[in-house]
C-alpha positions as CSV (number, residue, x, y, z in Angstrom):
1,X,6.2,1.4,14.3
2,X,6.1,3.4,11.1
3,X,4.7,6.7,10.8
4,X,3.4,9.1,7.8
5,X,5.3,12.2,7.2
6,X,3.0,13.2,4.6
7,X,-0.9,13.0,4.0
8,X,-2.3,11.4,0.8
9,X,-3.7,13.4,-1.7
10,X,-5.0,12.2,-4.7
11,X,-7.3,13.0,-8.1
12,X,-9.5,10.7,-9.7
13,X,-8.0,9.5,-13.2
14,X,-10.8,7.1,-13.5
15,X,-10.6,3.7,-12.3
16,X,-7.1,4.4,-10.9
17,X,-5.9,7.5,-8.3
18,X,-3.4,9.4,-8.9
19,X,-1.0,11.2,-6.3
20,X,-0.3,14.9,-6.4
21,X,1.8,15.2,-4.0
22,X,4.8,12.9,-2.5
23,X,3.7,10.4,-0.2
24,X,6.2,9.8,2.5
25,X,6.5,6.9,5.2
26,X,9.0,6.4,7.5
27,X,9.5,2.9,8.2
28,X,11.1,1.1,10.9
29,X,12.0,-2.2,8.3
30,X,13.4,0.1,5.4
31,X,13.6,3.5,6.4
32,X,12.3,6.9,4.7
33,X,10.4,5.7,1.0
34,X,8.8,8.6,-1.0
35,X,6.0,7.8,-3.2
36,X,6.3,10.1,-6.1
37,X,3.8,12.5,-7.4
38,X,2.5,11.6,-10.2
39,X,2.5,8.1,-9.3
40,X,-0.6,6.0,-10.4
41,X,-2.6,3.6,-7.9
42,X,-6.0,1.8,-7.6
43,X,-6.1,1.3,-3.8
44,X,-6.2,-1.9,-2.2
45,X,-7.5,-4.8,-4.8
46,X,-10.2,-5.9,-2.6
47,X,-12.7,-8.1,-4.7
48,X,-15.9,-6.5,-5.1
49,X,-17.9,-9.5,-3.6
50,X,-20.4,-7.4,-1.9
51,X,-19.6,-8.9,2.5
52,X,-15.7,-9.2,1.4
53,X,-15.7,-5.3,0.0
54,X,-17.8,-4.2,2.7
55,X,-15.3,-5.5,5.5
56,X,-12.3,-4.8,3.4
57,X,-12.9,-1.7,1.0
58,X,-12.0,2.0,0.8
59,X,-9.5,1.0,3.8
60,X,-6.1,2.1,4.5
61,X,-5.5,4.2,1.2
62,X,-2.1,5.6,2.2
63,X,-0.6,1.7,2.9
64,X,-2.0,0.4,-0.3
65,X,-0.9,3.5,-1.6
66,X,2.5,2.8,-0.5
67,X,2.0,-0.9,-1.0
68,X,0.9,-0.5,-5.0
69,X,4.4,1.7,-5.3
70,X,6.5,-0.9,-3.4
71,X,5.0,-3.5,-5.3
72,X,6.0,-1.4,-8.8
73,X,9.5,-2.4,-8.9
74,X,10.7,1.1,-7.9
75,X,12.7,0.3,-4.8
76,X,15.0,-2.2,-4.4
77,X,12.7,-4.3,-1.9
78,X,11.8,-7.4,-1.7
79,X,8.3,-8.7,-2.0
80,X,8.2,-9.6,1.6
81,X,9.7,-6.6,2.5
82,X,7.0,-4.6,0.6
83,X,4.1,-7.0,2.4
84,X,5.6,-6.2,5.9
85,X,6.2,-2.8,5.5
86,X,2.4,-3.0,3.8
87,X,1.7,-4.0,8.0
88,X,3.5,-1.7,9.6
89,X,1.8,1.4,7.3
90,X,-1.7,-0.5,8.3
91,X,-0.4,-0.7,12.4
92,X,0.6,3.1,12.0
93,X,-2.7,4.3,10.7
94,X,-4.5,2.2,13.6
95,X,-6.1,0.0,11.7
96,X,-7.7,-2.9,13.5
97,X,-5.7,-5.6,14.2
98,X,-8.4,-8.4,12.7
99,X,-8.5,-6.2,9.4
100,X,-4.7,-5.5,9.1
101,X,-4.0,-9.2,9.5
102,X,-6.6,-10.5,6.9
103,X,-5.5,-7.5,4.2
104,X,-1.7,-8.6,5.0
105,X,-2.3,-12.4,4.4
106,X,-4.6,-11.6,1.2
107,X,-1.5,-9.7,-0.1
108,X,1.1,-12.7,1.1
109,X,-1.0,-15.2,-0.6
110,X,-2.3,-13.9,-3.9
111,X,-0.2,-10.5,-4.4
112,X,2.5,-12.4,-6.0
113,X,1.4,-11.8,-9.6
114,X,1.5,-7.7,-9.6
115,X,4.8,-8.0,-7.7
116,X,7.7,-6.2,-10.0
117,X,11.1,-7.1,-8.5
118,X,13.8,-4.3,-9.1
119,X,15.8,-3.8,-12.2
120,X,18.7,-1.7,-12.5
């Protein structure tokens, strides 16, 4: 399992978050990936359908942190690569198993249009 080298920290820059210092995971798929400051995110898209956000919402910041970078076309990663790792950054946090599954599947079948493959 993957583990956090690094805490989130983050400032309000409206509807999106933005990250003051480098996140940093160390992931057993991929290895070390650094999520620059500066970097923008808005979480986890969770629909704001009032039982679905309840369940789902303000959840596992630093993964969809990490996720929303992966996702950015920043690393050379795939989009399944980005949707495991996405898992294993839940998994390392301790996030339930029931939730972690559910978010990964939401992202496996509907993330697909904010995925940014790499371009050199």
């Amino acid at each position: 399992m993957g583990e956090f080298k690094t805490k989130l920290q983050v400032e309000s820059q409206g509807q999106y978050w933005e990250l003051i210092s480098p996140l940093i995971f160390d992931s057993n798929i991929y290895g070390e990936i650094t999520v620059p400051a500066g970097f923008f995110t808005d979480f986890a898209s969770v629909p704001r359908i009032p039982i679905v956000y309840a369940m789902f919402g303000n959840k596992s910041h630093s993964s969809a942190a990490l996720h929303d970078y992966l996702y950015s076309g920043s690393e050379d990663i795939s989009r399944k690569d980005a949707d495991n790792i996405f898992l294993e950054a839940m998994e390392s946090r301790n996030q339930s198993k029931w939730c972690r599954k559910v978010m990964w599947r939401a992202v496996r079948w509907f993330g697909g249009g904010r995925y940014v493959s790499f371009k050199r």
